[in-house]
C-alpha positions in Angstrom: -53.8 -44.9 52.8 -55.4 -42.8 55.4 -57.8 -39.8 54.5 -58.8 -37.1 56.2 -61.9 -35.2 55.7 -61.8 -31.0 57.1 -65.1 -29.4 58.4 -66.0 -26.4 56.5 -64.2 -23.4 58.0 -66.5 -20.5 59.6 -65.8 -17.0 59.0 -65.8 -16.3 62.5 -62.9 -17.1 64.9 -62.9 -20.5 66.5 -61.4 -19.3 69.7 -61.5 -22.7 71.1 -59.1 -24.3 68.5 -57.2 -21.3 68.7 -56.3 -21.8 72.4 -56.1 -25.3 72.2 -52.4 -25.4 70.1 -49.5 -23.5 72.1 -47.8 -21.1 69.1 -44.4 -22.3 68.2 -42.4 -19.6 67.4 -39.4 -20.7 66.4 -39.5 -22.7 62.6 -39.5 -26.2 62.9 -36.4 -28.6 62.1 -36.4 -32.2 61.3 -39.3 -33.9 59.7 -41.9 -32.3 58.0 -39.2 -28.6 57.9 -38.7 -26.7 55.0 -35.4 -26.9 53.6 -33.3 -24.0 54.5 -34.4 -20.4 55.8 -37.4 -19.0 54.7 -37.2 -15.7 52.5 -37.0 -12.3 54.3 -40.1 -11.3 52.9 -42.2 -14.8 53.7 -44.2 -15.2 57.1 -45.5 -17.6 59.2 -48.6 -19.2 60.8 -49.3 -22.5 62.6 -52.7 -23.9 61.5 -54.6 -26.7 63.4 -54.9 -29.8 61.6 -58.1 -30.9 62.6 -60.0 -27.2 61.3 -57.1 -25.9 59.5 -57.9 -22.9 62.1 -54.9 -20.1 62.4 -53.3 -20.9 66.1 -50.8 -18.3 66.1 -48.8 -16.7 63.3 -46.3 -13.8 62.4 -47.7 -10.4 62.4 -46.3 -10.0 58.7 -48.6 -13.4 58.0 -51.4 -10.7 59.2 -50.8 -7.5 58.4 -52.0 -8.5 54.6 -55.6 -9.4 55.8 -55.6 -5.6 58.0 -55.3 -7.9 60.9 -52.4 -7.9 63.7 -51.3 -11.6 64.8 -53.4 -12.0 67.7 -56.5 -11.1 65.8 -55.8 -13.9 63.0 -55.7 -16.6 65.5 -59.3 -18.5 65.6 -59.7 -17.5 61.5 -59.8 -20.3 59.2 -57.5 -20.4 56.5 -59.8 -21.2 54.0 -61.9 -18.5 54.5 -58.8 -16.1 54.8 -57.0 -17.7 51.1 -58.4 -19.4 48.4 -57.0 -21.1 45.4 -57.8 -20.4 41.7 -59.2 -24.3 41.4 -61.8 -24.9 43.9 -61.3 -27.4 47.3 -58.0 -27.9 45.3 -56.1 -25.8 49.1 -58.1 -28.5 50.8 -56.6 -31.2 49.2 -53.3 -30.7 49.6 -53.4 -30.0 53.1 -55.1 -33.8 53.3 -52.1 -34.9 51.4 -50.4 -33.5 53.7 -52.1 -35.0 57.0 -52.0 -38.4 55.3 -48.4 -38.2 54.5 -48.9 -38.6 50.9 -46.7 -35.4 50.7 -44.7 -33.5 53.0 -45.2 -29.9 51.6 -46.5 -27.7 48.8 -46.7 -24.8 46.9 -49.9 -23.3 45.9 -51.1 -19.5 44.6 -53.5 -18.3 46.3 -55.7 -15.0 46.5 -56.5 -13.4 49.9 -58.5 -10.0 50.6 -56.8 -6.9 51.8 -58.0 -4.9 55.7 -60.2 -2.8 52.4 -61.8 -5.8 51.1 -59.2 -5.6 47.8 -57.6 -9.2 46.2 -54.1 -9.3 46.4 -52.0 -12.5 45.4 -49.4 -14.5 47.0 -48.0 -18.2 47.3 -48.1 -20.1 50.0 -46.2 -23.1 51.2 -47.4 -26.1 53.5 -45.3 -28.0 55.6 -46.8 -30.8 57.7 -45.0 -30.8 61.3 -45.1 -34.1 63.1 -44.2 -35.3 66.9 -41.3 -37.8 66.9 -44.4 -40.4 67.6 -45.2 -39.4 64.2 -48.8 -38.0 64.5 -49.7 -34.9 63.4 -48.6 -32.1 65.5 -49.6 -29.3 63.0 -49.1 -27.4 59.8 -46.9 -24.7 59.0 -48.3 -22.0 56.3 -45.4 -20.0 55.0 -47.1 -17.0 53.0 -44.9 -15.0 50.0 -47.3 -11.7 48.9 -46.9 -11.2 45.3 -46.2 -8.1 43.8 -49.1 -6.5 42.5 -52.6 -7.2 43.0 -55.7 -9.4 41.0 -55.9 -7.7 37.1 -59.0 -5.5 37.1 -61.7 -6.6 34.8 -65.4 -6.8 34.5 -67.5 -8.4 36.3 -70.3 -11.1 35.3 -73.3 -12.0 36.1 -73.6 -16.4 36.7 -75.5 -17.1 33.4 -73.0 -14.5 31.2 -69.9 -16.3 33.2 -71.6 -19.6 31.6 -71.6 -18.2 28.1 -67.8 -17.1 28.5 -66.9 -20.6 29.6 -68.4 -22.2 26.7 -67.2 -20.0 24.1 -63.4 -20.8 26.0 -64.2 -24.1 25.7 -64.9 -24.1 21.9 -68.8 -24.4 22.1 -71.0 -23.2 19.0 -73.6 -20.5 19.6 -76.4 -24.1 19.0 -74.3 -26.4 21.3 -74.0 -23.1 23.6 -78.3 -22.4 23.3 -79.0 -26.1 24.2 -76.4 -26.9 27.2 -77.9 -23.4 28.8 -81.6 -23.9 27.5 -81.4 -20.4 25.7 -82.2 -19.5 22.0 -79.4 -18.6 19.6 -80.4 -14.9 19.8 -79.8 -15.3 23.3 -76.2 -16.5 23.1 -75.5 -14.3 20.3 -77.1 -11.6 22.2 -75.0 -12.5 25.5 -72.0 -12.7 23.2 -72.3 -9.5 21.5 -72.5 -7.6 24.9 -69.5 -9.3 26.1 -67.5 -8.3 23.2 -68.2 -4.7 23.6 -67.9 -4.7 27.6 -64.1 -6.2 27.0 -63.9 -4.1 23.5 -62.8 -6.5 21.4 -64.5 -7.9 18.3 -64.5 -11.6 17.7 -64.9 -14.8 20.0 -60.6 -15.9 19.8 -60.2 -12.1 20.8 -63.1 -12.2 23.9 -61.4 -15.0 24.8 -57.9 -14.1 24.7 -59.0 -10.6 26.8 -60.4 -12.6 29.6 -57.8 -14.5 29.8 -54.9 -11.6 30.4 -57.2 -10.2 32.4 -57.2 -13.0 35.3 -60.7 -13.7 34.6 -60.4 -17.7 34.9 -59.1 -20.3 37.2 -55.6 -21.5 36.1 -54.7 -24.8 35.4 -58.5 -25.7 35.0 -59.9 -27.7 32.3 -62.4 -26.8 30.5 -62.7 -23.7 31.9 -63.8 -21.9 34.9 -64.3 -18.2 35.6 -63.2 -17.2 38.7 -66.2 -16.9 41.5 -64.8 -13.5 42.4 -65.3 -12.5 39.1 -69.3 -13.8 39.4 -71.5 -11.4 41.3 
């Protein structure tokens, strides 16, 4: 099976790749096409396959990111969306190149023109010439309703301490994975429980949880990075 390895996006636009692919701006048929219309409220980009660099897209695709449609192009996408599981947005799109799959759905998280989370779902859709090499991606991009649950934020060695208690650790297994004493963890632990106001492990626990603070699907458990400062 082939593979297909992405260079890191950069924050800045990559003009370059951005001029390089002509924007298609009609939805694509055949191979590699979502089946049916697209909802009313979903956009559009076209994303380079090498870089997984915005070409061209919709100006609703843009307008959640404070950016109009020509400003987008030359962003990468992984620096405008990212998933709740880390590289896991990276991985599908390599399925995708390698033809291991022809589309998928993902939830992402993107920021807002005021620097605010706000969640969506996207869906990828490799496009292919009738030579069948890659011609491109298609990024269909659904807004949810609602944006990222508010909660506290955590410093990298407190996020550690959450994880383990999530994870079932005891306050000893806890001191020696993090090379702390027990006061320490029970210290850390007790802070935690008033900053969420709740008053028992099962309960801290159970608060982060509704309250977005770690990656879904991921086992054990991960806070989210954007819940880190």
């Amino acid at each position: 099976m082939a593979t297909t390895s992405f260079p890191d996006a950069s924050p800045r636009k990559n003009k370059k790749a951005a001029a390089a692919a002509a924007p298609a701006r009609r939805a694509p048929t055949g191979n590699g096409a979502p089946g049916g219309a697209a909802p009313a409220d979903t956009c559009r980009a076209h994303v380079s396959p090498e870089d997984l660099v915005v070409t061209a897209a919709d100006p609703g695709f843009a307008r959640p990111f404070g950016l109009s449609a020509d400003d987008i192009c030359g962003y990468g996408l992984l620096d405008l969306l990212r998933s709740p599981v880390p590289a896991r947005l990276r991985e599908k799109f390599t399925a995708l190149s390698s033809g291991s799959s022809r589309r998928f759905r993902e939830r992402v998280t993107g920021k807002d023109g005021t620097g605010r989370d706000f969640q969506a779902e996207i869906t990828g859709v490799a496009v292919r010439k009738p030579s069948g090499d890659m011609a491109g991606f298609i990024v269909f991009l659904r807004r949810s309703e609602g944006a990222v649950s508010a909660g506290p934020m955590l410093d990298a060695l407190d996020a550690q301490v959450l994880e383990g208690v999530a994870s079932g650790e005891s306050t000893v297994q806890l001191a020696s994975r993090l090379y702390l004493s027990r006061q320490g963890i029970e210290y850390r632990v007790g802070q935690m429980l008033r900053r969420f106001d709740v008053s028992n492990r099962p309960a801290l626990v159970a608060r982060a949880h509704a309250l977005g603070m770690f990656a879904a699907g991921q086992w054990p458990p991960r806070v989210l990075p954007e819940r880190v400062r």
